[in-house]
KEKE-3310 file (N, C-alpha, C; in steps of 0.2 Angstrom, whole numbers, plus 5000, padded with zeros to 4 digits):
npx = (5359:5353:5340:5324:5314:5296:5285:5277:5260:5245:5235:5246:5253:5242:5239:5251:5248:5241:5233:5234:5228:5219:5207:5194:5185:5182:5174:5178:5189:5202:5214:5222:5211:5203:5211:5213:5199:5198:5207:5199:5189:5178:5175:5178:5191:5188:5187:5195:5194:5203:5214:5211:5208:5219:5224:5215:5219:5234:5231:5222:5230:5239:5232:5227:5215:5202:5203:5192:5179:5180:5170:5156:5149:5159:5163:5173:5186:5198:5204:5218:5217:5222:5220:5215:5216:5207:5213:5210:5194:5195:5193:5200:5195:5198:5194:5195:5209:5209:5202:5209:5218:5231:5239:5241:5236:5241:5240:5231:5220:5208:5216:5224:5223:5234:5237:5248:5256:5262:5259:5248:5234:5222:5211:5198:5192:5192:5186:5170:5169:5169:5164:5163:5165:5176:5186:5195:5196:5211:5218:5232:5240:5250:5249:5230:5225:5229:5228:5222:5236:5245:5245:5250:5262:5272:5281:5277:5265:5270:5274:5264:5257:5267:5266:5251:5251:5258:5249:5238:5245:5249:5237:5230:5241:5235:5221:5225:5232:5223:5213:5222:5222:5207:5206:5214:5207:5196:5200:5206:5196:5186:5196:5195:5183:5180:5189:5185:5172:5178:5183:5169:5165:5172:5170:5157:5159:5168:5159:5150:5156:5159:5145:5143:5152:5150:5135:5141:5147:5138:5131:5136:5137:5124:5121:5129)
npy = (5069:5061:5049:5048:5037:5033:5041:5028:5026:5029:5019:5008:5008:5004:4992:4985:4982:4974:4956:4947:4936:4934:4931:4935:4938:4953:4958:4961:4958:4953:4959:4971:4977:4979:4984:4999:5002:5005:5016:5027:5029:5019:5010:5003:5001:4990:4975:4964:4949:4939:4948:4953:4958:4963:4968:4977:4985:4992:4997:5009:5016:5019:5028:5037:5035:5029:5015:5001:4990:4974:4970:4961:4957:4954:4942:4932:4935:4922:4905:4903:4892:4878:4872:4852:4841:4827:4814:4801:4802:4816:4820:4826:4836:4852:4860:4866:4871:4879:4890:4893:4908:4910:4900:4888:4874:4858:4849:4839:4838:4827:4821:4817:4830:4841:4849:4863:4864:4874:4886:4887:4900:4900:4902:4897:4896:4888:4876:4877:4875:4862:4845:4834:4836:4835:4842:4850:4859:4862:4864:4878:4880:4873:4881:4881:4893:4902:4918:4931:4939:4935:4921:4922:4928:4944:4941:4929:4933:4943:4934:4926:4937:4940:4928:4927:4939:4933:4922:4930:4938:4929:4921:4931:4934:4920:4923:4934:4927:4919:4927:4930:4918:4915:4928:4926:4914:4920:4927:4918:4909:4922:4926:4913:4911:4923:4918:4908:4916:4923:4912:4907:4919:4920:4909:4911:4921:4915:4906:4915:4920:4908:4904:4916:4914:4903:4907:4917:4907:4900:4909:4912:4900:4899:4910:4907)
npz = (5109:5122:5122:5133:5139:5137:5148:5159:5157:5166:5165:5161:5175:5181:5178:5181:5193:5196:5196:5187:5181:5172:5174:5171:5180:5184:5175:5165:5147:5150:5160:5156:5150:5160:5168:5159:5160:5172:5174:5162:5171:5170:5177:5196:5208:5214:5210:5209:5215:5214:5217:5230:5245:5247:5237:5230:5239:5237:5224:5227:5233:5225:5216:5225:5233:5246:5255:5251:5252:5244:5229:5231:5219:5211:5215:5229:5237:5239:5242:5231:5217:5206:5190:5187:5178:5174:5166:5164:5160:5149:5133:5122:5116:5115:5118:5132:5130:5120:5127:5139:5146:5146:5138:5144:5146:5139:5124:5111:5098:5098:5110:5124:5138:5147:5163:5166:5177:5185:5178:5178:5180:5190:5183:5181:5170:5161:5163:5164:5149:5147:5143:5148:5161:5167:5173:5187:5201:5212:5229:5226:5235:5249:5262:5263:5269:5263:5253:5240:5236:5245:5241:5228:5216:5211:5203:5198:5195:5186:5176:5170:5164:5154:5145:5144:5135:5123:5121:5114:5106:5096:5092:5086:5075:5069:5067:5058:5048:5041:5036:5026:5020:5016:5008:4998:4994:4990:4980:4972:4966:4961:4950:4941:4939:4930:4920:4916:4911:4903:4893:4888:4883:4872:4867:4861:4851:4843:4839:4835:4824:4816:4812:4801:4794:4788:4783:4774:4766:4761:4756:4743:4736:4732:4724:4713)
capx = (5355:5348:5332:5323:5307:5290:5282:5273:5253:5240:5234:5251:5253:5234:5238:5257:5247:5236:5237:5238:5226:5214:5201:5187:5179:5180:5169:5183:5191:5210:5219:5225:5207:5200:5216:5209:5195:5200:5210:5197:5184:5174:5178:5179:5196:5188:5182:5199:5193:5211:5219:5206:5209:5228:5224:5211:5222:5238:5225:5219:5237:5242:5224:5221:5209:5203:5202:5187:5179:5181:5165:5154:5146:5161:5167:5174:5191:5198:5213:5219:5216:5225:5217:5217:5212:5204:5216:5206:5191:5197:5191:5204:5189:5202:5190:5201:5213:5204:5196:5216:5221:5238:5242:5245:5236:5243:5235:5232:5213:5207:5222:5224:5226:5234:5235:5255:5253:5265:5258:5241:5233:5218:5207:5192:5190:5193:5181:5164:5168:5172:5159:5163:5167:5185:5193:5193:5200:5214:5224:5237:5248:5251:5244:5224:5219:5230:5222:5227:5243:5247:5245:5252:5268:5274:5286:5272:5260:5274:5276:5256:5254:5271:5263:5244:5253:5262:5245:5236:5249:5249:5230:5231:5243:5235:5218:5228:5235:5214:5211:5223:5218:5200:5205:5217:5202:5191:5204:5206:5189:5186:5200:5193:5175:5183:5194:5177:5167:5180:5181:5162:5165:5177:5166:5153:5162:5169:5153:5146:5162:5161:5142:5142:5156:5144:5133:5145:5149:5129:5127:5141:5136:5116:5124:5135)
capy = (5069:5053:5049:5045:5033:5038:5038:5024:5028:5027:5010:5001:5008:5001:4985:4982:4979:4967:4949:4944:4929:4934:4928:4941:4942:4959:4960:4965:4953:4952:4962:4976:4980:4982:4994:5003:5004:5009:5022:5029:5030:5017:5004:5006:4999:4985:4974:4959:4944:4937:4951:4952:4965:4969:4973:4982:4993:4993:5001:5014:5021:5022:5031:5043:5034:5026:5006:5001:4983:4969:4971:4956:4955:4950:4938:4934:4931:4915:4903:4901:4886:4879:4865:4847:4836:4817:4811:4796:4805:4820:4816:4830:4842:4853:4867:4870:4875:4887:4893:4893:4912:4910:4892:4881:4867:4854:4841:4840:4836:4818:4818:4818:4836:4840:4857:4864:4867:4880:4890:4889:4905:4897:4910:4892:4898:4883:4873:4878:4872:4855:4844:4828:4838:4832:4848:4851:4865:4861:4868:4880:4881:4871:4884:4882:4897:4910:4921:4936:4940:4930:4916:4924:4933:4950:4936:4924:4939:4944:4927:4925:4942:4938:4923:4930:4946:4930:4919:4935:4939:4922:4922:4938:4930:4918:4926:4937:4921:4915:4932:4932:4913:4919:4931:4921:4910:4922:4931:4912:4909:4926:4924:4905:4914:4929:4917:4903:4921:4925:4908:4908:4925:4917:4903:4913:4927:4911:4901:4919:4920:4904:4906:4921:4913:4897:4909:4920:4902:4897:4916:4914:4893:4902:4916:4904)
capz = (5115:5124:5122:5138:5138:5140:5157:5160:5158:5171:5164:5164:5182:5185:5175:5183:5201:5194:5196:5180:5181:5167:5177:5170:5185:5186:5169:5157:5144:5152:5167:5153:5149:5167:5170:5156:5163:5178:5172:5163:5174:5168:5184:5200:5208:5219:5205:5208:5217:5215:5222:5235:5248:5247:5229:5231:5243:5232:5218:5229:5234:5218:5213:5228:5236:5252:5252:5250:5252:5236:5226:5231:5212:5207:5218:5235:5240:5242:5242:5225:5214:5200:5188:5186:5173:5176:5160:5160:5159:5146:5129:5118:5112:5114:5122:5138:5126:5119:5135:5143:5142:5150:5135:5152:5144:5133:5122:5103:5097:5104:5113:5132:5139:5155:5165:5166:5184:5186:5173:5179:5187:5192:5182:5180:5160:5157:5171:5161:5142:5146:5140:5149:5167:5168:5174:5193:5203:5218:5232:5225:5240:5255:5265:5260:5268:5258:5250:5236:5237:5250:5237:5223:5220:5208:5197:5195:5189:5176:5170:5167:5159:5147:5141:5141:5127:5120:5118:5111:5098:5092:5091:5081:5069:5067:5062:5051:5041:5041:5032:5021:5016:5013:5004:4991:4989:4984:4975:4965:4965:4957:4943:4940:4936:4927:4916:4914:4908:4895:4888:4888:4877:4865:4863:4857:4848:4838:4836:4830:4815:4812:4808:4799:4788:4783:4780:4769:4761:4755:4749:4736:4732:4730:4718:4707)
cpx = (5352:5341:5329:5315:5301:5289:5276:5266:5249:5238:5239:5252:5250:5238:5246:5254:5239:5238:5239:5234:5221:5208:5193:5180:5180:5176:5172:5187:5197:5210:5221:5218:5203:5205:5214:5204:5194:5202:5205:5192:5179:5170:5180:5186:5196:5185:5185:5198:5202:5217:5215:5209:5215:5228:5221:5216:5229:5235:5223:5224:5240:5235:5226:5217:5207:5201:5196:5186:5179:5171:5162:5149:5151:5167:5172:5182:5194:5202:5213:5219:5220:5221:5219:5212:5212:5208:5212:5199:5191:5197:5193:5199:5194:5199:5193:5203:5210:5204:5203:5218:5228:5242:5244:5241:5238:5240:5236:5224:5212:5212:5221:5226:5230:5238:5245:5252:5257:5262:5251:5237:5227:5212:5200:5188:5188:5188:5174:5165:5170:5166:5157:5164:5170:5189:5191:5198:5204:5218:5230:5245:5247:5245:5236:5221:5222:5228:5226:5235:5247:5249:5248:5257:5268:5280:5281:5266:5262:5272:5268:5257:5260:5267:5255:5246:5255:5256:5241:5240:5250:5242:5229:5235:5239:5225:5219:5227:5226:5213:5215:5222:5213:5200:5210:5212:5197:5194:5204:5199:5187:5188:5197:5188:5177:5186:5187:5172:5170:5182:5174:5161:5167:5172:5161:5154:5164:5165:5148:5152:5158:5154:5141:5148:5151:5139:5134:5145:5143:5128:5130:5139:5127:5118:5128:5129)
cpy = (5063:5054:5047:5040:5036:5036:5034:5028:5026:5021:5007:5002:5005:4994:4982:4979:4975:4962:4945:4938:4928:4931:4931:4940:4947:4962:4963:4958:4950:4959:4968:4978:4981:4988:5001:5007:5008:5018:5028:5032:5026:5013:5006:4998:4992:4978:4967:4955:4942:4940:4952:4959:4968:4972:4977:4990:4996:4998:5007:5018:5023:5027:5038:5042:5029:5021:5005:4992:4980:4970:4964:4953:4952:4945:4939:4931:4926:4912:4900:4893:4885:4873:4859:4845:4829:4815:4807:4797:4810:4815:4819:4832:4847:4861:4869:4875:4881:4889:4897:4902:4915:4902:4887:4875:4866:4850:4843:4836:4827:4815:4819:4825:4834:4848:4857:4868:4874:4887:4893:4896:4904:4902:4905:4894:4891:4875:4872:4872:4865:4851:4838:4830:4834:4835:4850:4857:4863:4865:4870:4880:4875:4874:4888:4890:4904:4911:4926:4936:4936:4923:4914:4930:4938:4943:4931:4928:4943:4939:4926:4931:4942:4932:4923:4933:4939:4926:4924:4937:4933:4921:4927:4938:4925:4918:4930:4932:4918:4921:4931:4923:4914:4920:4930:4916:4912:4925:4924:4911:4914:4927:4916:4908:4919:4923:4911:4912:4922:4920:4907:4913:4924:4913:4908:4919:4919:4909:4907:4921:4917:4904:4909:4919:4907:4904:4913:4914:4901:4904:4914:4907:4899:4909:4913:4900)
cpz = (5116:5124:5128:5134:5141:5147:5156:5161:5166:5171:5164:5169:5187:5183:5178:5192:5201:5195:5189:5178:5174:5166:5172:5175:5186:5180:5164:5154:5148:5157:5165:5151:5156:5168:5166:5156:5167:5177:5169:5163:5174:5174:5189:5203:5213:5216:5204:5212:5218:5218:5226:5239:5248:5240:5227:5235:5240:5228:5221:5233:5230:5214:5217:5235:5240:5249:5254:5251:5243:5236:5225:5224:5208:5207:5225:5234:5243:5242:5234:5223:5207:5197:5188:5181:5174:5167:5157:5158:5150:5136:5121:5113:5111:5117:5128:5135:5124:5125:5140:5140:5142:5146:5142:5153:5138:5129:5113:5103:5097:5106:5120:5134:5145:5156:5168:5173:5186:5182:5175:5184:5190:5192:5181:5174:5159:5160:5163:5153:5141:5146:5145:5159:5170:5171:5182:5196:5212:5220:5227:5228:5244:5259:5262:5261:5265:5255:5244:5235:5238:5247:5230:5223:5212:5202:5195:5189:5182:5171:5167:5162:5153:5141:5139:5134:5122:5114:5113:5103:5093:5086:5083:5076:5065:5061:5058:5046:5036:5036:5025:5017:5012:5007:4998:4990:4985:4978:4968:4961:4959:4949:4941:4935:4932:4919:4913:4909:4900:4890:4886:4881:4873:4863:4857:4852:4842:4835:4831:4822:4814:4808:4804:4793:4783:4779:4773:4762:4756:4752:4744:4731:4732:4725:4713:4705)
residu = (UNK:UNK:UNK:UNK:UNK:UNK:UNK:UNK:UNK:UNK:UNK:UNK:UNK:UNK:UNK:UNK:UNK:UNK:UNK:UNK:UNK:UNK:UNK:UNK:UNK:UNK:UNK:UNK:UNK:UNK:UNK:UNK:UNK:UNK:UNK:UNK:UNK:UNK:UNK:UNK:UNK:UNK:UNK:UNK:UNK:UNK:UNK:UNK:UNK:UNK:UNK:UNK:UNK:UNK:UNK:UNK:UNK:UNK:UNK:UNK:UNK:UNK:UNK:UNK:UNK:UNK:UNK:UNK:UNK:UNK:UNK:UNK:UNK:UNK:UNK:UNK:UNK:UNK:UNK:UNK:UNK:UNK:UNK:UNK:UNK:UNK:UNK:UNK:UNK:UNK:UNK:UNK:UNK:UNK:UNK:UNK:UNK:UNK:UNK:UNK:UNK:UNK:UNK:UNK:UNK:UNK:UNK:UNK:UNK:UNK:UNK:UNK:UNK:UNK:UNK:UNK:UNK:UNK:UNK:UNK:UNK:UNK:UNK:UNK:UNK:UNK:UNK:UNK:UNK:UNK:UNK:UNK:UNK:UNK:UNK:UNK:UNK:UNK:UNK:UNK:UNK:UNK:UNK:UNK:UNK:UNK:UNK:UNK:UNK:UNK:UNK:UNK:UNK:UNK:UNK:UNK:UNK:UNK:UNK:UNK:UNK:UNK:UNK:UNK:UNK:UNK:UNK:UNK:UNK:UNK:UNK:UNK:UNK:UNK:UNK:UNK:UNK:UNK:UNK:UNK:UNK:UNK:UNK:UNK:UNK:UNK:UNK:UNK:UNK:UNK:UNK:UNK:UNK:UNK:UNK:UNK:UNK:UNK:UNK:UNK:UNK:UNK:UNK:UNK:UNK:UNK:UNK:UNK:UNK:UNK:UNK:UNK:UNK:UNK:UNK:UNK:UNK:UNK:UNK:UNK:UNK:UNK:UNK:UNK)
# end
């Protein structure tokens, strides 16, 4: 008998009409933790700046519930932006990178970065931690005054949230490996100290023979 697939949950139906930009303006870490939320109950469904009002109205036909305006606390609707970096300014901290939740900058520490324009969802992570403020934010489109959707298409927002899960899983291996370094240092460290204790015991286990034999020796010369 075939097996069918499960049916998609309420959160990946919230999280598939996201944009994917992993902006965290809506107050959650990533785009699969505000659907989360949404889902359940925590977040209310107007909370996406970047999907801005058609997103807000997609979320509320798939919910039930009447469209409601974007939630001015957590930003207004506007024509998307992607990054730029002033090369000659850019001083390879490498804190973009970091800061990039979508890998769409390139660079290597005190090296030149520069922003993978395609890739970028113009989520401004990466805007704040710059130390030398080298990173600036430009026209997306041609047309400045697209907005949401308008600006942003359902193939772009895969390809962000592929490479968001990608950067994540990476992350995640890679503080794995950091654990289990750790914990082979302590594990050596540990045996080093363990293996220093038990020579330590030798020694004095021998040093107590070997006394205890001298002494053995002078009883016998003080008896002869």
């Amino acid at each position: 008998m075939m097996q069918t697939s499960a049916r998609p949950s309420l959160a990946d139906r919230i999280e598939d009409l996201l944009p994917q930009t992993q902006c965290t303006k809506c107050g959650y870490a990533d785009c699969r933790a505000y659907a989360n939320a949404i889902a359940a109950g925590r977040a209310n469904y107007n909370q996406c700046p970047p999907g801005g009002a058609q997103g807000v109205a997609r979320l509320a036909q798939l919910l039930g519930q009447p469209v409601i305006a974007l939630d001015p606390a957590c930003g207004a609707e506007r024509a998307r932006t992607v990054a730029l970096i002033d090369e000659a300014l850019c001083i390879g901290c490498t804190l973009c990178l970091q800061a990039c939740p979508v890998d769409a900058i390139v660079g290597a520490p005190k090296q030149m970065h520069t922003v993978v324009r395609d890739c970028c969802t113009g989520c401004e992570l990466c805007v704040a931690p710059c130390p030398v403020d080298c990173i600036v934010m430009t026209p997306a489109t041609r047309n400045a005054s697209a907005t949401g959707w308008q600006a942003w298409s359902q193939p772009q927002a895969d390809a962000a949230r592929a490479r968001h899960e990608r950067r994540c899983a990476r992350l995640a291996r890679e503080r794995s490996q950091k654990m289990q370094n750790a914990a082979a240092r302590r594990a050596n460290a540990e045996a080093a100290a363990n293996a220093d204790d038990a020579a330590k015991k030798r020694a004095i286990i021998a040093a107590a023979i070997e006394r205890a034999r001298q002494k053995k020796a002078q009883a016998g010369r003080s008896s002869s």
